[in-house]
C-alpha positions in Angstrom: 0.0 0.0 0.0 1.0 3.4 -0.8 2.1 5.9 1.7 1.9 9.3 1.1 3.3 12.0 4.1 2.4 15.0 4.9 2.1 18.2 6.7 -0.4 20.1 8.9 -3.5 20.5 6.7 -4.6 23.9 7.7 -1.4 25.0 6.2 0.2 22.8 3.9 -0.8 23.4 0.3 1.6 21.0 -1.2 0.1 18.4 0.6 -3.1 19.2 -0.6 -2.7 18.3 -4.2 -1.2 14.7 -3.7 -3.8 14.3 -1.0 -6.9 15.4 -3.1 -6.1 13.8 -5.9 -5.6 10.5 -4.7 -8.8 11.2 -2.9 -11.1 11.9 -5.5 -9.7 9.5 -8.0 -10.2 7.0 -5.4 -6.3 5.8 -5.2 -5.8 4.1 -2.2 -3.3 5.1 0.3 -2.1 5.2 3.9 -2.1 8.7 5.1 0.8 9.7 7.4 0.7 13.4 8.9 3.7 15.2 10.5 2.8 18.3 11.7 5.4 21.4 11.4 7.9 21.9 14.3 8.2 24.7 15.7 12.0 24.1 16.0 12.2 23.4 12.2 11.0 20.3 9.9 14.3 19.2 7.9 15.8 16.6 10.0 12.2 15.2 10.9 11.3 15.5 7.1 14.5 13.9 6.1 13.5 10.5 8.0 11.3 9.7 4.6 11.7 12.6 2.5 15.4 13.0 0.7 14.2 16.6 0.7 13.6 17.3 3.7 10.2 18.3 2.5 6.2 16.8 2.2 4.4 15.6 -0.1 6.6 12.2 -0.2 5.0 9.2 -1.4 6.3 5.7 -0.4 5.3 2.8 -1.8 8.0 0.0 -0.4 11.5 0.9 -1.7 10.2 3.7 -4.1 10.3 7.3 -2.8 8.7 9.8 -4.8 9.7 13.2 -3.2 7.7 16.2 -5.1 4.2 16.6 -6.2 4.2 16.7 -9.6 6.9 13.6 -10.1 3.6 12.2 -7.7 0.8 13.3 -10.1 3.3 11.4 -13.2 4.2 8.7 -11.3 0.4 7.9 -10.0 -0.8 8.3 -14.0 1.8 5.3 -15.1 -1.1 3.0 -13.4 -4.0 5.2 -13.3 -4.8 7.2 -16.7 -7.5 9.2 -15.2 -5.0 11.1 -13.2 -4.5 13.6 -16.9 -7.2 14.1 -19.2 -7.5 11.3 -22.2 -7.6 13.9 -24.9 -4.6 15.1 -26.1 -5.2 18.6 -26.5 -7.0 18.7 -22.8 -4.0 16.7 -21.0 -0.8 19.2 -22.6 -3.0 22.3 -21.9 -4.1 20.5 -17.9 0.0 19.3 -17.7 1.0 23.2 -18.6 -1.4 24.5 -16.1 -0.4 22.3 -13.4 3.8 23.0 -14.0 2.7 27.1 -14.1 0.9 26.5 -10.6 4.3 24.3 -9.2 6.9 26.8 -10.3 5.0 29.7 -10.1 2.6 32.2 -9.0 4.9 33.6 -6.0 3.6 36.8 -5.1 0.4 34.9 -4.3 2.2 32.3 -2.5 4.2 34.4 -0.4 1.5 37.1 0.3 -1.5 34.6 1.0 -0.1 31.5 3.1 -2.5 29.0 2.8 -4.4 28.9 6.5 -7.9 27.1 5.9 -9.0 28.4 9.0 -7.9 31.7 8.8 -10.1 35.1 7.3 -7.7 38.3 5.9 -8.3 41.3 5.2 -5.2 42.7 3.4 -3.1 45.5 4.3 -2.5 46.0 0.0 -3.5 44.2 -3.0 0.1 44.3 -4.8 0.4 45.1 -8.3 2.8 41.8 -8.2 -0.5 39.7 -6.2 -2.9 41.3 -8.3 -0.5 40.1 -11.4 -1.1 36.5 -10.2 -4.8 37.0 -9.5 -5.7 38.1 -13.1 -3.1 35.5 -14.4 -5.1 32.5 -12.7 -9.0 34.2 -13.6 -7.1 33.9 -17.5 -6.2 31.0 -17.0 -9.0 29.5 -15.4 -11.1 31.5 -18.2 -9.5 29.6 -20.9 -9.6 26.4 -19.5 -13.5 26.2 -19.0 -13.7 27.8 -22.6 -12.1 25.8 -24.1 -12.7 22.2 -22.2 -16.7 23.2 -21.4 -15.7 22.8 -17.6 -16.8 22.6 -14.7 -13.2 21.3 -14.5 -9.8 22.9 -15.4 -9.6 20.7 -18.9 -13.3 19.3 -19.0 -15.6 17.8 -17.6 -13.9 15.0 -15.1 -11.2 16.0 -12.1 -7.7 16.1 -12.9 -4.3 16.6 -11.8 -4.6 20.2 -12.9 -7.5 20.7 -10.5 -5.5 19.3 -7.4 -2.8 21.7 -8.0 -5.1 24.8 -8.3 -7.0 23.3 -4.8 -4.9 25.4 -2.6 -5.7 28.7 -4.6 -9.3 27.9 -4.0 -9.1 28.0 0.0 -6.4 30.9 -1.0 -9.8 32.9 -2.4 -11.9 32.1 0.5 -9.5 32.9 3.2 -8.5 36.0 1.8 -11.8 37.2 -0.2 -8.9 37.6 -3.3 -11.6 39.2 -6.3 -10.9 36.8 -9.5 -12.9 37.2 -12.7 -16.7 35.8 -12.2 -16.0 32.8 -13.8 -12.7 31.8 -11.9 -14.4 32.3 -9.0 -17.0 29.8 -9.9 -14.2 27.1 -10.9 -12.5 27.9 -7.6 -15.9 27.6 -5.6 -16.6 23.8 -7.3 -13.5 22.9 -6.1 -14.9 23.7 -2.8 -17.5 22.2 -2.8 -16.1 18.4 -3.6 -16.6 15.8 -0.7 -13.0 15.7 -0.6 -11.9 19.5 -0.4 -14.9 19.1 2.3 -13.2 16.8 4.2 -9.3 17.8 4.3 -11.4 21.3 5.1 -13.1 20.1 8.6 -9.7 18.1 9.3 -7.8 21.1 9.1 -9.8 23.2 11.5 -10.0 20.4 14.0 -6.0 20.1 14.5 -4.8 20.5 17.3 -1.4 22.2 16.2 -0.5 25.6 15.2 2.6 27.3 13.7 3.8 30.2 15.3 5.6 31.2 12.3 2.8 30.8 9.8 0.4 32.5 11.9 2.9 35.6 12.2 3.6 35.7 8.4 0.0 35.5 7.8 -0.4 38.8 10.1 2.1 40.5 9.1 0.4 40.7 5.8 -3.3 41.9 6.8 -5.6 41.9 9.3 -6.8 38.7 10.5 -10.8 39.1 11.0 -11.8 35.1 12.0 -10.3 32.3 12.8 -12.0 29.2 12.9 -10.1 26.5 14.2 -11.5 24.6 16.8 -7.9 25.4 19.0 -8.6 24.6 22.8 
């Protein structure tokens, strides 16, 4: 049985996309969380991750260490994992390398905290870049695929790596084009977006040094974790 490790899920948006997609393609696996240390995550990390970093998925000898190599490796035994047209799979594969090497402003800016609500201090012309990259993006995906999904009308890979963006627009209120917004709200609303959702406001852990990069960047105005 597979393995697949990772992080807090109120924070972690890299383990999100592994996670989700395994869920809603109905992949088995074992899930193993490590939650973030406070004193640093590398040498815990390193103890199944050559990285240092999550997602890592383990299936006996085989490490796979990043979550793309994960969405290729999963789609050697499972074709639904890309679209089966040609045109829809290059276009969903493009998307899905964009989302992994970039959009940083909107990273760095908007730390993905599911329980978290932001107003920001100032919509950057760099975060606001991002944002109208992603609503084009999104735009020409359902255009051209007929939606409700990234490339058409069945989950993806491309969808699991835009999940984070989507609690990224409802933690932050960020104002993408009416029909982004409606992409990133069905990815909401799936069973398994659902799920890792209640799971991460019921964890028990919290990372100082999220939660302080998160401030330092607006002005937090809910937070709903169930924290005791």
């Amino acid at each position: 049985m597979r393995e697949l490790y990772i992080a807090n899920k109120n924070y972690s948006s890299w383990s999100l996309r592994p996670w989700l997609l395994m869920q809603q393609l109905q992949i088995p696996f074992i899930e193993q969380l490590v939650p973030f240390s406070q004193q640093g995550n590398f040498d815990k990390f390193r103890t199944f991750s050559p990285s240092g970093k999550v997602p890592c998925l383990v299936q006996k000898e085989l490490v796979v260490w990043d979550s793309l190599a994960i969405a290729e490796f999963l789609y050697e035994s499972h074709a639904n994992v890309w679209p089966k047209d040609n045109n829809a799979r290059a276009f969903a594969r493009c998307a899905a390398a964009e989302m992994h090497s970039g959009f940083s402003a909107l990273r760095n800016i908007c730390g993905m905290s599911c329980g978290h609500r932001v107003q920001l201090h100032q919509i950057t012309p760099a975060l606001q870049q991002d944002i109208s990259r992603l609503s084009e993006l999104f735009e020409q995906g359902i255009s051209q695929f007929g939606g409700p999904f990234l490339a058409g009308s069945q989950f993806s890979a491309a969808d699991a790596f835009f999940a984070p963006v989507a609690f990224r627009m409802q933690s932050y209120d960020l104002a993408f084009s009416a029909v982004a917004k409606n992409y990133l709200q069905h990815l909401l609303a799936l069973p398994a977006m659902q799920d890792w959702y209640q799971q991460a406001l019921a964890e028990p852990w919290t990372d100082d040094a999220h939660d302080q990069e998160i401030a330092s960047y607006g002005k937090i105005t809910a937070d709903y974790r169930q924290l005791s």
